[in-house]
PLY file of the C-alpha trace (Angstrom):
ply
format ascii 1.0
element vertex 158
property float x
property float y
property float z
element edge 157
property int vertex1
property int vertex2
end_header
-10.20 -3.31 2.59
-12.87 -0.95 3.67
-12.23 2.82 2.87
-14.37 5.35 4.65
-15.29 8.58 2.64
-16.50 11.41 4.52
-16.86 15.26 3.05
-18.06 18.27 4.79
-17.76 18.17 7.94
-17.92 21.89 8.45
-16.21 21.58 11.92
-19.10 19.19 12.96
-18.61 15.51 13.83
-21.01 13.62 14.14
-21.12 10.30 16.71
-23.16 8.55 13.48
-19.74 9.27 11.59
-17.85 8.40 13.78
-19.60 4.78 14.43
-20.05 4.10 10.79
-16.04 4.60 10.32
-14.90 2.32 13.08
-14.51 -0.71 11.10
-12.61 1.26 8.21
-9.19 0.74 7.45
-8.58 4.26 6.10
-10.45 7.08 5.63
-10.56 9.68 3.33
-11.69 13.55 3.77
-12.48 15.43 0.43
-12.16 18.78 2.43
-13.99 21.49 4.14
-13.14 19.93 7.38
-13.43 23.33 9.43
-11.28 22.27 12.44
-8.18 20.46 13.48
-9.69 18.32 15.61
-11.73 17.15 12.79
-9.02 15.49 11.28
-7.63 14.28 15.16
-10.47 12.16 15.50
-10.63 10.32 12.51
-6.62 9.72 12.69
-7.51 8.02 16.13
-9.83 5.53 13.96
-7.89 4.99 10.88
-4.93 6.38 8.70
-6.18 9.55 7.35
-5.56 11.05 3.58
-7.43 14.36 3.67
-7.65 17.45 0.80
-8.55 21.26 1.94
-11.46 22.35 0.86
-12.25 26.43 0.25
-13.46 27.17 3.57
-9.64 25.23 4.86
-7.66 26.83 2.25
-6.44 30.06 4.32
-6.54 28.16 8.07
-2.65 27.81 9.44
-3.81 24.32 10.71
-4.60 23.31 7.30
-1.26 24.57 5.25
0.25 21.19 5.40
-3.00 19.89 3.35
-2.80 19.31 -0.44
-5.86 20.56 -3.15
-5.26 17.03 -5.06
-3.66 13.64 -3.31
-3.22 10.24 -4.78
-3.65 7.67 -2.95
-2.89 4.22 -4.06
-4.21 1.48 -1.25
-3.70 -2.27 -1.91
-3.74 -2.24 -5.72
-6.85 0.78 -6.27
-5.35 4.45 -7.02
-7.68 7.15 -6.01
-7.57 10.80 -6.97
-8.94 12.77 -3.99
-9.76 16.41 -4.67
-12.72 18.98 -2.84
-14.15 20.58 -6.33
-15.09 18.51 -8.99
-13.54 21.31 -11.72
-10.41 20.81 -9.79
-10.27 16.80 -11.10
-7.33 17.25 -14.32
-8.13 16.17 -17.60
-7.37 13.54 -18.50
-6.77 11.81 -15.31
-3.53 10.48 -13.86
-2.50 7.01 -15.07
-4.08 4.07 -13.09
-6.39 6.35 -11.30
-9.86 4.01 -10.64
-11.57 6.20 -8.38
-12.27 9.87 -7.99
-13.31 11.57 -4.54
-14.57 14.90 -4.43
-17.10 17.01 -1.93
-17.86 20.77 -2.15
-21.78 20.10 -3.54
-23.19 18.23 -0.74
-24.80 16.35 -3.11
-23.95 12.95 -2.61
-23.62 10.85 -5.52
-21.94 7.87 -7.16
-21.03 7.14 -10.61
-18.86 5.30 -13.37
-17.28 6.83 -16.27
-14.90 5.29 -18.52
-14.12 2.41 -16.22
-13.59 5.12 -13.25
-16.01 5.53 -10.41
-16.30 8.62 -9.26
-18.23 9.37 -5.62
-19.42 12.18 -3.83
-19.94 11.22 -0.48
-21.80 14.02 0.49
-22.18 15.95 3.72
-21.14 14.61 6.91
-21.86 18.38 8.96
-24.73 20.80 9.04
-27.57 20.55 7.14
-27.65 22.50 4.13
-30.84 23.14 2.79
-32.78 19.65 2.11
-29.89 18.25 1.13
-28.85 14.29 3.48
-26.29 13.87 5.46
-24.28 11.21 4.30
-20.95 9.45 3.94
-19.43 6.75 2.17
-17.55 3.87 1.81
-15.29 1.65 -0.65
-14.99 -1.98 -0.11
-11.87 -4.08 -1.97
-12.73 -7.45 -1.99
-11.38 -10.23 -4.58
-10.63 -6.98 -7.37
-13.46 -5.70 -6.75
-14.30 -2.25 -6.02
-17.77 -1.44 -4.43
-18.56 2.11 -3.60
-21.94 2.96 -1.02
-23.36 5.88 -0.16
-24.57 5.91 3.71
-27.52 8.37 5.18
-26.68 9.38 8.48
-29.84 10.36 11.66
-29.50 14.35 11.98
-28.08 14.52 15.60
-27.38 17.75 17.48
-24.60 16.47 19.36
-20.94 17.00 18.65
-17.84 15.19 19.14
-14.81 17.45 17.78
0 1
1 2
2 3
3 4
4 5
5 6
6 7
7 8
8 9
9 10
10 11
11 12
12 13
13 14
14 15
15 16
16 17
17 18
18 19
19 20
20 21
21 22
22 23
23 24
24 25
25 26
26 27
27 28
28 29
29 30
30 31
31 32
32 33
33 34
34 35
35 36
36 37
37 38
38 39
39 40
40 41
41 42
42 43
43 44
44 45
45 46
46 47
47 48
48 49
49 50
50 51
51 52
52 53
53 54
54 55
55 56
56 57
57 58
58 59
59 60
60 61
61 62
62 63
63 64
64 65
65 66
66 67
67 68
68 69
69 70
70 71
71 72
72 73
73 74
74 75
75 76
76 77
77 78
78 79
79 80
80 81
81 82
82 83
83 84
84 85
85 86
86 87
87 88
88 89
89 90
90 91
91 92
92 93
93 94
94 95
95 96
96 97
97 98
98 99
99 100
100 101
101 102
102 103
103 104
104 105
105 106
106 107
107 108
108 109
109 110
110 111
111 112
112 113
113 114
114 115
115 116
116 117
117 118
118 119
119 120
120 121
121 122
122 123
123 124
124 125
125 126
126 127
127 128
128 129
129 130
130 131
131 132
132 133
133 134
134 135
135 136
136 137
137 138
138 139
139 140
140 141
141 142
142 143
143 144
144 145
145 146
146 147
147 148
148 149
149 150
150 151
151 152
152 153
153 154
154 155
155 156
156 157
């Protein structure tokens, strides 16, 4: 199984996205999407488990959106959340991954047997900061996160 993980979009999508997420068999948004048709574009590639972030939380298109959703996809149970101080303590039972966005920082990491990533930022540049994505693979019970730099491109898809 390959799990796309894309944060940030900021109402921007970008065609390097959107390539590197064709060959995933879900994706993941850990909020700030900025648009609807944000999240109607990656639903056309994939089934689609997305968070608000804070700049979603008071948008009428983004009510029906959860702060925290587990997601349990052939045998791995991620915890998908925007903020990192929104993750609880301790975590759910069976959770092996954590998602988060918010910093734009992206970054990957393992902590008591759970990996945690921050994919990054997927929309405008902030600062120096890349703009990246990520993705899972699920191979044999084996759970491989990677961090992706995406090209700057002006052009925009949703």
């Amino acid at each position: 199984m390959n799990i796309g993980l894309i944060s940030d979009t900021h109402g921007l999508l970008r065609p390097q996205a959107l390539a590197a997420l064709q060959s995933c068999d879900h994706i993941i948004h850990a909020g700030d999407i900025g648009k609807p048709e944000i999240l109607a574009a990656l639903r056309q590639l994939a089934p689609l488990t997305a968070v608000y972030g804070n700049i979603d939380r008071d948008q009428d298109w983004a009510r029906h959106l959860l702060k925290i959703e587990i997601v349990k996809l052939e045998g791995l149970t991620l915890l998908v959340t925007h903020e990192r101080k929104d993750v609880p303590e301790p975590l759910p039972h069976g959770v092996q991954m954590v998602v988060t966005g918010h910093s734009h920082k992206p970054c990957i990491l393992e902590d008591n047997g759970v990996l945690y990533i921050n994919p990054g930022s997927a929309g405008p540049r902030r600062f120096k900061l890349p703009i990246s994505m990520g993705y899972v693979t699920c191979a044999a019970g084996k759970v491989n996160g990677e961090l992706i730099d995406l090209a700057p491109d002006t052009s925009v898809v949703a």
